[in-house]
C-alpha positions in Angstrom: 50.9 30.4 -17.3 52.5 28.9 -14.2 50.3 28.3 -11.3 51.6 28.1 -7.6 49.1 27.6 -5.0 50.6 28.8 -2.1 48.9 28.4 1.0 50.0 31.5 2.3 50.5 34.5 1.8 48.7 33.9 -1.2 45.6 33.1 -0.5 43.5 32.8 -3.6 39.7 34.6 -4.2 37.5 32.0 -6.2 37.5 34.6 -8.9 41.1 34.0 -9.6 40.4 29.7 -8.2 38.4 29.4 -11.0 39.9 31.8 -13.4 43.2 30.0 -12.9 41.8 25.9 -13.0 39.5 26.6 -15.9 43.0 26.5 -17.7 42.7 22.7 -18.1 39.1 23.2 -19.9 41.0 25.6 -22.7 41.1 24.5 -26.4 44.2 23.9 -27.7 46.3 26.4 -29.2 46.6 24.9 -32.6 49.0 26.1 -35.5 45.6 25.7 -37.9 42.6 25.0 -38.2 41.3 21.7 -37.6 40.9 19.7 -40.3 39.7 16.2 -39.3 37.6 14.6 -36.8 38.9 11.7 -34.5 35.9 9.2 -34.1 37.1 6.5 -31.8 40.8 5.6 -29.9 42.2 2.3 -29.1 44.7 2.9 -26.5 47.0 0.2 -24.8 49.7 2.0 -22.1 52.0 0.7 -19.8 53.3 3.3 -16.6 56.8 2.5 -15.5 56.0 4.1 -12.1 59.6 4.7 -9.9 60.9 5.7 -13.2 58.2 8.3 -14.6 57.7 6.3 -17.9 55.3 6.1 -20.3 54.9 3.4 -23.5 52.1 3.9 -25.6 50.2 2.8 -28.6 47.0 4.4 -30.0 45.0 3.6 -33.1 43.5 6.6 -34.4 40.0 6.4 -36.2 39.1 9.6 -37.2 36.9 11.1 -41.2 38.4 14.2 -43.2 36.2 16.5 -43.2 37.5 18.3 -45.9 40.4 16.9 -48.7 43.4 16.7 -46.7 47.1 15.5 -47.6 48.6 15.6 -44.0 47.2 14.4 -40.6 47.8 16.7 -38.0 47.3 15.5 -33.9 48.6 17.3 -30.7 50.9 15.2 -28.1 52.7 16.5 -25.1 56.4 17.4 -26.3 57.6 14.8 -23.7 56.6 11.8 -25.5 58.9 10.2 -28.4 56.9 8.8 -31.4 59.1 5.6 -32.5 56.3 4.3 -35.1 53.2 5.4 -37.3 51.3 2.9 -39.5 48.4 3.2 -41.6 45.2 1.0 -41.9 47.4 -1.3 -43.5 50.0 -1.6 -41.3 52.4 0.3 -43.3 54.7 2.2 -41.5 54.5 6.4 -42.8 56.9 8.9 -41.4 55.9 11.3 -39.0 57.1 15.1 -38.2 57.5 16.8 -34.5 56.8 20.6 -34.6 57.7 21.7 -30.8 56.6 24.9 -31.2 52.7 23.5 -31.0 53.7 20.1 -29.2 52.2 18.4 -32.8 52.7 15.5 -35.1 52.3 16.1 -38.4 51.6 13.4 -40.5 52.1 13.2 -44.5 48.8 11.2 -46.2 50.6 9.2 -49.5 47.9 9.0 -51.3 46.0 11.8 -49.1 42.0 11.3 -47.6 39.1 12.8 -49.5 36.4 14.8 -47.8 34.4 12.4 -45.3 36.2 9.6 -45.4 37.8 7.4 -42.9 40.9 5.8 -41.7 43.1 4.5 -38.6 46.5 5.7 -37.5 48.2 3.7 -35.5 50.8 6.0 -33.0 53.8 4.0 -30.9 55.3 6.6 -28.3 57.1 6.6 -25.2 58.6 9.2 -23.2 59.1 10.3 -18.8 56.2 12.8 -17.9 58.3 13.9 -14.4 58.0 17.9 -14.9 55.7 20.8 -16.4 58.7 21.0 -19.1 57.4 21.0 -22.5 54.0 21.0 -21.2 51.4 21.9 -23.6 50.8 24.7 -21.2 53.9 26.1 -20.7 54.5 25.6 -16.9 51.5 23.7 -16.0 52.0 20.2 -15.0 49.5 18.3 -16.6 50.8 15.0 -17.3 52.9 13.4 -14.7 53.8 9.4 -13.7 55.0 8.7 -10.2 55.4 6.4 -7.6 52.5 8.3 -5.4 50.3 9.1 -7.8 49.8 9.3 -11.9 47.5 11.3 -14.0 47.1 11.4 -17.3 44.8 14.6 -17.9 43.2 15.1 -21.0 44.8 18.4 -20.9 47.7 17.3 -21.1 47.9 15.9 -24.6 48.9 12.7 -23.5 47.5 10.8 -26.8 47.3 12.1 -30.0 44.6 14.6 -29.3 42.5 16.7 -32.8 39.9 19.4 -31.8 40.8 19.6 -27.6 37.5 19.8 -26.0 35.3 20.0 -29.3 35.8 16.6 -31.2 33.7 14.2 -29.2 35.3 10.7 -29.3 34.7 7.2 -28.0 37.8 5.2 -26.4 39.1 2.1 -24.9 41.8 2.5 -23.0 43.7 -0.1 -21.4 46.3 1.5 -18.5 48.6 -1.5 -17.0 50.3 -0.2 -13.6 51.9 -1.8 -10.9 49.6 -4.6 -9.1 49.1 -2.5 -5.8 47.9 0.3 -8.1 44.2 1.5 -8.7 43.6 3.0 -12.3 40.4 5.7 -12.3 39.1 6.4 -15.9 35.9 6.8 -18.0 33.2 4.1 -19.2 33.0 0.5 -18.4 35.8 -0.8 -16.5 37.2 -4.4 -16.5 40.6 -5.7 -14.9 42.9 -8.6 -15.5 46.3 -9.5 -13.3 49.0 -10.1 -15.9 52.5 -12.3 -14.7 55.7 -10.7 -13.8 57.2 -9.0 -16.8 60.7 -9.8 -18.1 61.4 -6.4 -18.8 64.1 -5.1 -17.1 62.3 -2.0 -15.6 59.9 -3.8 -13.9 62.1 -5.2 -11.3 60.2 -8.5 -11.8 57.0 -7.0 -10.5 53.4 -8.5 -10.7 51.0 -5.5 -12.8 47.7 -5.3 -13.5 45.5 -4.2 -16.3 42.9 -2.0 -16.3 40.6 -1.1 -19.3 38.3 1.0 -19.7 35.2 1.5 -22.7 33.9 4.4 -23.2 31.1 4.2 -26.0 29.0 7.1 -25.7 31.1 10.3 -27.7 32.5 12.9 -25.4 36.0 14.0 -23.9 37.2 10.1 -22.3 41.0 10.9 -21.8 41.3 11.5 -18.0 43.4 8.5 -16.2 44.1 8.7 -12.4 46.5 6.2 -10.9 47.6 5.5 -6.9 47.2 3.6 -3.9 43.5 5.2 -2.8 40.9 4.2 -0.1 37.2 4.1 -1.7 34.1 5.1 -0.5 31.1 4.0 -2.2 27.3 5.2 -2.4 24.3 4.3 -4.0 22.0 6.6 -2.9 19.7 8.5 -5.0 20.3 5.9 -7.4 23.9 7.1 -8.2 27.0 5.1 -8.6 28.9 7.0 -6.5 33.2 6.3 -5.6 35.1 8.7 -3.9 39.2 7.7 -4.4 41.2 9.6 -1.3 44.7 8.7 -0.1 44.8 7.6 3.5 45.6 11.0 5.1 41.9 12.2 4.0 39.9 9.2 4.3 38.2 10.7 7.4 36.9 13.6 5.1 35.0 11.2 2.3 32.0 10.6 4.0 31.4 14.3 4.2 32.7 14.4 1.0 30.6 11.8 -0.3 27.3 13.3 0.7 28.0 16.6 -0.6 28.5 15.0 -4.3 25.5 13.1 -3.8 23.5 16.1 -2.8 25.1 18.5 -5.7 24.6 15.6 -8.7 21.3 15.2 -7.9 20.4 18.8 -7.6 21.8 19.5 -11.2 19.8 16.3 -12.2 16.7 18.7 -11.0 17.5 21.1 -13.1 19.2 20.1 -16.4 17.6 16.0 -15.9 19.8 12.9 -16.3 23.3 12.8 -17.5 25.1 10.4 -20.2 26.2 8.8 -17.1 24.9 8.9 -13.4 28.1 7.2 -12.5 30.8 10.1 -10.7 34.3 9.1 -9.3 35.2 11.7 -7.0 39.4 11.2 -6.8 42.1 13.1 -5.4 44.6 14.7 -7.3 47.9 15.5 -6.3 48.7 19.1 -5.3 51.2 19.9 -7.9 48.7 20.5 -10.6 45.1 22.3 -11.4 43.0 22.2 -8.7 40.4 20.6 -10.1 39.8 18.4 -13.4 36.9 16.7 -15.0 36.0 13.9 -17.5 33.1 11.6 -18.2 32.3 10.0 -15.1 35.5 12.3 -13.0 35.5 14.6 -10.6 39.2 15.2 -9.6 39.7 17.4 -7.2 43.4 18.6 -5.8 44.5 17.3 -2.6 45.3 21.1 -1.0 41.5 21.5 -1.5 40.2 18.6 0.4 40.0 19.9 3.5 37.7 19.5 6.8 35.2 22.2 6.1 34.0 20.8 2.8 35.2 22.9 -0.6 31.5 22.5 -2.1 32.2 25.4 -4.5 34.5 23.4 -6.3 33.3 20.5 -6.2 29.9 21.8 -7.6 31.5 23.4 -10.3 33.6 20.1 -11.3 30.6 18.1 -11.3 28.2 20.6 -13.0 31.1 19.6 -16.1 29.0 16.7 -16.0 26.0 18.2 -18.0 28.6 21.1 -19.5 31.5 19.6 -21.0 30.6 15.5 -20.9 27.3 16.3 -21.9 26.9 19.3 -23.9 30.2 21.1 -25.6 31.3 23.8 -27.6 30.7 23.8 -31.4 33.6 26.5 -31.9 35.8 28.4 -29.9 33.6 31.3 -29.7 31.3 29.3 -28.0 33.4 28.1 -25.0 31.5 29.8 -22.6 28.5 27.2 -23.0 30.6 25.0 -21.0 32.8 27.1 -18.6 30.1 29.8 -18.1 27.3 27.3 -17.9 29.5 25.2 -14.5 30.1 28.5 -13.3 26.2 29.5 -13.0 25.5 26.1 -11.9 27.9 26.1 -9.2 26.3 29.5 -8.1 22.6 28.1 -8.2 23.9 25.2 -5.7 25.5 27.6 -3.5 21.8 29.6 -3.9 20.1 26.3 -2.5 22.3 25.2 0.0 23.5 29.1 1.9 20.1 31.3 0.2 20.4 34.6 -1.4 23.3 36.0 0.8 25.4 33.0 -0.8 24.1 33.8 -4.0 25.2 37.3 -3.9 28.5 36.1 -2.5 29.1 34.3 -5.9 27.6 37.0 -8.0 29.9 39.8 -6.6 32.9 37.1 -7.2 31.3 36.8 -11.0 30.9 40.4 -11.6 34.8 41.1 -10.9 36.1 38.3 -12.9 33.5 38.8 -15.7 35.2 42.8 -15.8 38.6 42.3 -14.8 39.7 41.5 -18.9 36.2 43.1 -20.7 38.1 43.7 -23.4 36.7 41.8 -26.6 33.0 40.6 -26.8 32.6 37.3 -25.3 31.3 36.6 -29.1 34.9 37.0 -30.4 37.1 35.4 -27.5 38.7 33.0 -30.7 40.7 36.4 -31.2 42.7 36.2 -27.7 45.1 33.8 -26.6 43.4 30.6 -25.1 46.2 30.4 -22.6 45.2 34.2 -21.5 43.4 35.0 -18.0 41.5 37.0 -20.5 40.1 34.5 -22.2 39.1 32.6 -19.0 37.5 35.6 -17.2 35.5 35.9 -20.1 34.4 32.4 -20.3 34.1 31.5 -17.3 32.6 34.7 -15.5 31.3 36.6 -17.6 29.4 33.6 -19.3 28.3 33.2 -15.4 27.0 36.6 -15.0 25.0 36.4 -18.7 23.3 33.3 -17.4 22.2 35.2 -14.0 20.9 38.1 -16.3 18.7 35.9 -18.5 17.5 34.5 -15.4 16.6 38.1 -14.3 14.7 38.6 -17.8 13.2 35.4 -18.0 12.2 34.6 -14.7 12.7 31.8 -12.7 10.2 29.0 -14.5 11.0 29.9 -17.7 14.7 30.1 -17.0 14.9 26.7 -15.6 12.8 25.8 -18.5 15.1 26.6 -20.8 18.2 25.3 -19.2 16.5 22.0 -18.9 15.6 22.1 -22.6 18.9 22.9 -23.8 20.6 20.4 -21.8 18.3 17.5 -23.2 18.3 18.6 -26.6 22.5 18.9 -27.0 23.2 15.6 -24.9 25.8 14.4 -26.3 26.4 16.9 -28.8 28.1 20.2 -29.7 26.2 23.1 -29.6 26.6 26.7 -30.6 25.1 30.4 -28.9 22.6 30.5 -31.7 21.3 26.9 -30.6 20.9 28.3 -27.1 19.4 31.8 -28.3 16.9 29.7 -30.3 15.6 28.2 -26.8 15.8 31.3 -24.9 13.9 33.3 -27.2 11.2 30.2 -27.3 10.5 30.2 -23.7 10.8 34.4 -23.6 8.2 34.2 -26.0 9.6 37.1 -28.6 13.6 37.9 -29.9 16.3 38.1 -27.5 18.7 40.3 -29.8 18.9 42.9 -27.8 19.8 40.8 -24.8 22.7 39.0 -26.4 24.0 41.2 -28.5 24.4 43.8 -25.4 26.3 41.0 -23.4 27.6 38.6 -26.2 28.4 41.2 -29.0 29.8 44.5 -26.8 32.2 45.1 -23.9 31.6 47.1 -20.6 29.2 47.3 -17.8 26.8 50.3 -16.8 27.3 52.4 -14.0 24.1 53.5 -12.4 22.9 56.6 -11.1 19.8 57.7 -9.4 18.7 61.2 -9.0 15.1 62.3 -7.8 12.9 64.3 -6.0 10.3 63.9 -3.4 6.2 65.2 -3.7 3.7 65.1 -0.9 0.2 64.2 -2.7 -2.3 66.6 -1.8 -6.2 66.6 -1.7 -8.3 63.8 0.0 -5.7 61.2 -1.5 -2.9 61.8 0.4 -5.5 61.7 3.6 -6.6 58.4 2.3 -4.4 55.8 4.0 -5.4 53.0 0.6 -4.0 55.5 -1.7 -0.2 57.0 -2.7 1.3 59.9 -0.1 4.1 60.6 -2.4 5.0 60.6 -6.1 9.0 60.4 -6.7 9.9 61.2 -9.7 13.9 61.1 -11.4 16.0 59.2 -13.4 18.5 56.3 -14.1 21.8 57.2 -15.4 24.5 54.9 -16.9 27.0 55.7 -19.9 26.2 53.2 -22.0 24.3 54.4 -25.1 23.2 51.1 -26.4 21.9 49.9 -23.0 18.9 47.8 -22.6 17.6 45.9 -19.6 14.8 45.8 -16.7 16.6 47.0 -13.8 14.6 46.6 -10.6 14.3 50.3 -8.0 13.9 49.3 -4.4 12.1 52.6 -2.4 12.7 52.3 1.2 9.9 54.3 3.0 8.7 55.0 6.4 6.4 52.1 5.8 6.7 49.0 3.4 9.4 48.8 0.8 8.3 49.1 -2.6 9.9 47.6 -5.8 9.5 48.6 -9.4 10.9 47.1 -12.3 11.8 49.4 -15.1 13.5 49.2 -18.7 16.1 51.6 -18.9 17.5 52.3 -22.5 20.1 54.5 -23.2 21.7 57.0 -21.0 19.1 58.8 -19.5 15.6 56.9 -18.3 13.0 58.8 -16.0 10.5 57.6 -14.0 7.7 58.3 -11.6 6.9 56.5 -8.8 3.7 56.7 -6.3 4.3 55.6 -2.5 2.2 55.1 0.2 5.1 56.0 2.8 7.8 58.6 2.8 10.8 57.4 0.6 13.7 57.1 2.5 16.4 56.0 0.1 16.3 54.4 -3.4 18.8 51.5 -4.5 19.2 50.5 -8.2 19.6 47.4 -8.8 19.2 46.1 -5.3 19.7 41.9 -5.6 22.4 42.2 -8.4 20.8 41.5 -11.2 22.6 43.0 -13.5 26.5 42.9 -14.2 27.3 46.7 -13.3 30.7 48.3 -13.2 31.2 50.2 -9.5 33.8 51.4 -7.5 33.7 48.2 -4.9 33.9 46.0 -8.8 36.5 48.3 -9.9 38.8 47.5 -6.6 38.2 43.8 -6.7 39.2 43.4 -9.9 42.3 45.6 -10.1 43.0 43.2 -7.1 42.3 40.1 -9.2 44.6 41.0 -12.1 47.1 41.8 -9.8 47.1 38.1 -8.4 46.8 36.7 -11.3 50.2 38.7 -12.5 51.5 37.8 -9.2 51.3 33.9 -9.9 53.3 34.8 -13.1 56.0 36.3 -11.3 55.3 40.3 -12.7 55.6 41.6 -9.2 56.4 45.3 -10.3 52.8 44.6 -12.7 50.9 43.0 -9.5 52.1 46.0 -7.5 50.9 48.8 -9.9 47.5 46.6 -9.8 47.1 46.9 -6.3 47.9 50.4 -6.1 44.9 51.1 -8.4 42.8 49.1 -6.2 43.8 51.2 -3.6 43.2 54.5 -5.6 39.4 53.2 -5.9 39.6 52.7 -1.8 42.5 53.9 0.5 41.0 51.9 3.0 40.7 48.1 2.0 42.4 46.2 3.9 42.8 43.7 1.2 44.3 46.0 -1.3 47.1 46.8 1.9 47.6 43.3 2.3 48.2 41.9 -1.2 50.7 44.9 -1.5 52.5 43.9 1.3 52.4 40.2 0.2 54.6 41.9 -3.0 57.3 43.5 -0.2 57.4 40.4 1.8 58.3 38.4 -1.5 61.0 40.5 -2.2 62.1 40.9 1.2 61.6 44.7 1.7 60.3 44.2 5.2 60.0 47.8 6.4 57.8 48.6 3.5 55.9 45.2 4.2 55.7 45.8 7.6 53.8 48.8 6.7 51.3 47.6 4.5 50.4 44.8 6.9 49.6 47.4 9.5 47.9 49.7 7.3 45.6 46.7 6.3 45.5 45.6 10.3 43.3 49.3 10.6 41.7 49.1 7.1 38.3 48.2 6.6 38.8 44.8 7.8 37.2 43.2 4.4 37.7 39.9 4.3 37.9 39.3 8.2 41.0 37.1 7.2 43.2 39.8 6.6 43.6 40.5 10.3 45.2 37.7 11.4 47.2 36.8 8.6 48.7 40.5 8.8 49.5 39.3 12.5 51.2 36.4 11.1 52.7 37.4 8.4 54.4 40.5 10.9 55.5 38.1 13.4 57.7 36.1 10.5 58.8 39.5 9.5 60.0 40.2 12.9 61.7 36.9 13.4 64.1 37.2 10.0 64.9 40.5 12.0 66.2 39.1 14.6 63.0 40.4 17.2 61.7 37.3 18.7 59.6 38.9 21.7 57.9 41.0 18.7 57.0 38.1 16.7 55.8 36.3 20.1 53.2 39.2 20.6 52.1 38.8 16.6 51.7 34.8 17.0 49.5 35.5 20.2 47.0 38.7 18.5 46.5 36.5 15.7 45.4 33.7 17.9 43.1 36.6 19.9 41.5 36.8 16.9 40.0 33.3 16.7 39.6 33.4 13.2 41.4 29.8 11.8 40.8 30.6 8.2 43.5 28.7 6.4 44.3 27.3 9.0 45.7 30.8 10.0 45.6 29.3 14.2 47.5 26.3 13.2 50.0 28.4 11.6 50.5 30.7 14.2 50.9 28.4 16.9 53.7 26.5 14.7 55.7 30.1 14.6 54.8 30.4 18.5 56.6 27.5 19.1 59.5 27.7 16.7 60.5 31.0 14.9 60.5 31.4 11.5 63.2 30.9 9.3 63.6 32.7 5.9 63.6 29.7 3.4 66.7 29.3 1.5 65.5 29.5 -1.8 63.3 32.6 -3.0 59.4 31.5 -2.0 
């Protein structure tokens, strides 16, 4: 999937933010089954910066772990194998199968089940563009003057088992003198004289090398010319790596990562590491990436009113991903799901329950938006899919929240913290985490899991009930009940089990009763002191429910998410469902007319942007980028004064998200100009 962060028009929900980065935590999309285990890389590489080039060689250690005649090992179609030994340093030929961005490597005299041997892989190749990436439009890879990574996504070394086979690495990375090389485990540097070569123009380079003993996912290399800002606190060893234009921001930045690593360390205790470098990455690729020991976080994203959302969630990957990682596919979510929660708790801690509730709603509508397979079978879609990220990611989220919900608080954190000390440094499955669950529940979880692991859809609840005044002395008796309500909980589900919590709002003190409701139907009776007023199911979101507010956001979200693909007409029918659910949302207007303004039907996007200008007004944003976005409109049209008087109301508004005042007083000052090329 090709993703284009725009800053505007399309402005992104976190939903689709996460659903969209998660992309570079996806296992890889392999012709076969995995067949071998890769126990240890020795990597020596050499960037030829000014001219995007890469030269490589890896040695390969890695156990059959069944009888095997061929050696199979993903690398990014860019890169040019001109050599492959054996253990003996005999050279063995090599195939290239495009189609999976593999090489395939014939055995001689083949490798029996659970024994060892080395590879050794020379390569070379220019990483410039998302061409050939191993996800098809996603830039991944790249080396450049500015800045070089080298993602672990990005297949950049002969990769078995992406994000399951745990490894241990030394990596050597030799760059340009002036250059700073980020990476994983133990790092040591040596200044090596000018080269001969001829692309070197005669230039001093340095060496960096990096040893990363403890197994987990070390393949993440950042290179550039970065300030550093450095903390110890909390006994952390702490490095944020920003280029010059955001230094002022890494102090802030600093603190927050200090304040969310420790927090996790509260809840889930120490990590392999309790080092973290915090770099920037440039713009032109995920938004955010992790490794052992890295944080990398996009340069659009760094901005003065700190993204801790993000940067929770990348360092959360810390415990989930570094730490603890999926035994199988099936059991993604352990990691994406599990950052996703965390992220949410932080946001719990640092804004309180409305920030909580924030992240839920943004859970429930990714966790629905592609409920189409059980999160226990998400090996059967396409890891490239949104569908298999919003089930991962959210969806995991929102299973963690629940079991929260059932658990309670002591014995969820409990069981988090167990979890995440037992599987340190190992792969673990959803039984291993049932098994802990059901420990600290104190009796079998089955019904829980298989509910959300094992089945599809969300309940939609209904309430109906009636009213009695109590008679006799009781009701005269202020220390006793005045009413009895009495009614029932609805939802279509007929395999539905959970405690759903009723809020009764009375004349007096609100009351709350917790309640198991099974099935379709599930009565109740309910004694009050006051006169019920209204009754809410379900009050503090506890439980992932399908309404007509989740039904709108997420016809939104898949509409964006076709959107970044370039399926406009698909984007547009999205939105117009959204709109079916709520005529008024002013969101649902606004992404529509974000589809006319693309293809430059300005009438019709004129409309929408007014029609979303009176909506609802949800998000508050939507009023002055509709101002904005109509005085650009106006300005291709040849109407200056018009676009003057849009510039100046969305100014009025004083609302600067994105930047929305900067932006307006740019087109206030100079009009607009239809770009050249389509946006």
């Amino acid at each position: 999937m090709l993703i284009r962060l725009r800053r505007v028009p399309s402005v992104l929900s976190s939903s689709l933010t996460l659903l969209l980065l998660a992309l570079v935590a996806i296992p890889s999309r392999a012709a076969e089954k995995t067949h071998l285990r890769v126990d240890d890389y020795q990597i020596e590489v050499e960037l030829t910066p000014h001219l995007h080039q890469i030269s490589a060689r890896a040695k390969v250690k890695f156990t059959a772990l069944q009888d095997i005649s061929v050696a199979v090992f993903e690398l990014h179609n860019n890169l040019r194998v001109t050599r492959v030994l054996d253990d003996q340093n005999q050279p063995l030929s090599a195939e290239r199968v495009t189609q999976d961005s593999t090489i395939r490597v014939p055995l001689p005299a083949g490798l029996a089940r659970d024994a060892s041997t080395t590879l050794t892989f020379e390569y070379e190749g220019q990483l410039e563009t998302a061409d050939d990436s191993p996800v098809p439009g996603l830039k991944l890879a790249y080396v450049g003057d500015d800045t070089s990574y080298l993602l672990y996504a990005g297949r950049w070394f002969p990769v078995s088992g992406y994000g399951m086979n745990r490894f241990t690495s030394t990596i050597s990375v030799t760059v340009p003198s002036h250059m700073l090389v980020i990476g994983s485990g133990k790092a040591t540097t040596s200044d090596n004289p000018p080269s001969k070569k001829p692309n070197t123009n005669g230039l001093p380079t340095k060496t960096f090398t990096f040893a990363y003993t403890k197994p987990s996912f070390p393949g993440t290399i950042v290179v550039g010319s970065f300030k550093e800002y450095k903390s110890d606190e909390a006994g952390m060893d702490l490095h944020v790596y920003f280029k010059p234009t955001h230094q002022a921001l890494a102090p802030e930045y600093t603190t927050t990562a200090v304040q969310e690593f420790t927090y996790f360390i509260t809840l889930y205790g120490t990590p392999l590491s309790q080092k973290l470098n915090v770099v920037e990455l440039p713009g032109d690729t995920v938004p955010y990436a992790w490794g052992p020991e890295i944080a990398g976080i996009a340069s659009p994203s760094i901005t003065e009113k700190t993204n801790y959302r993000l940067l929770a969630n990348a360092i959360a990957h810390q415990w989930w991903g570094a730490s603890v990682s999926p035994a199988t596919k099936d059991d993604w979510w352990l990691v994406d799901g599990f950052s996703r929660y965390s992220e949410a708790m932080y946001v719990e801690s640092a804004a309180g329950a409305a920030g909580l509730e924030e992240a839920v709603k943004d859970m429930s509508v990714g966790a629905l938006a592609y409920d189409t397979v059980p999160l226990s079978s998400v090996s059967k879609l396409d890891s490239f899919s949104t569908e298999f990220q919003s089930l991962v990611t959210d969806k995991g989220a929102m299973i963690l929240h629940m079991l929260r919900w059932v658990l309670g608080q002591e014995k969820y954190l409990k069981a988090m913290r167990e979890f995440a000390e037992t599987y340190a440094g190992k792969s673990a499955t959803m039984d291993d985490f049932k098994a802990i669950a059901e420990k600290y529940y104190g009796d079998q979880l089955t019904w829980f899991f298989s509910q959300w692991l094992d089945s599809t859809g969300a309940p939609e609840f209904k309430v109906k009930y009636s009213v009695y005044r109590l008679g006799g002395a009781a009701s005269k008796d202020a220390k006793s009940p005045g009413f009895r309500v009495t009614g029932e909980i609805s939802q279509d589900l007929d395999l539905f089990r959970m405690p759903v919590d009723l809020r009764i709002d009375t004349d007096g003190k609100t009351e709350d009763k917790r309640l198991d409701v099974v099935g379709t139907s599930s009565p109740f009776a309910i004694e009050t002191f006051g006169r019920p007023r209204r009754i809410v199911v379900d009050p503090d979101h506890h439980v992932l429910t399908n309404n007509s507010d989740v039904k709108l956001r997420s016809s939104i979200l898949r509409g964006m998410a076709l959107q970044q693909q370039g399926d406009l007409s698909g984007a547009l029918g999205e939105f117009n469902k959204a709109l079916d659910q709520n005529k008024n949302s002013s969101l649902a207007h606004y992404r529509i007319a974000e589809i006319f303004f693309l293809q430059r039907n300005y009438q019709a996007a004129a409309n929408s942007y007014r029609s979303s200008i009176n909506g609802n007004g949800e998000p508050r944003w939507t009023e002055v980028w509709s101002h904005i976005q109509l005085g650009k409109i106006f300005d291709v049209t040849g109407q200056r004064e018009r676009a003057i008087n849009e510039y100046r109301q969305a100014i009025q508004t004083n609302d600067d998200t994105f930047a929305a005042l900067e932006e307006a007083r740019k087109y206030l000052a100079k009009a607009y100009e239809r770009p050249k090329n389509k946006e």
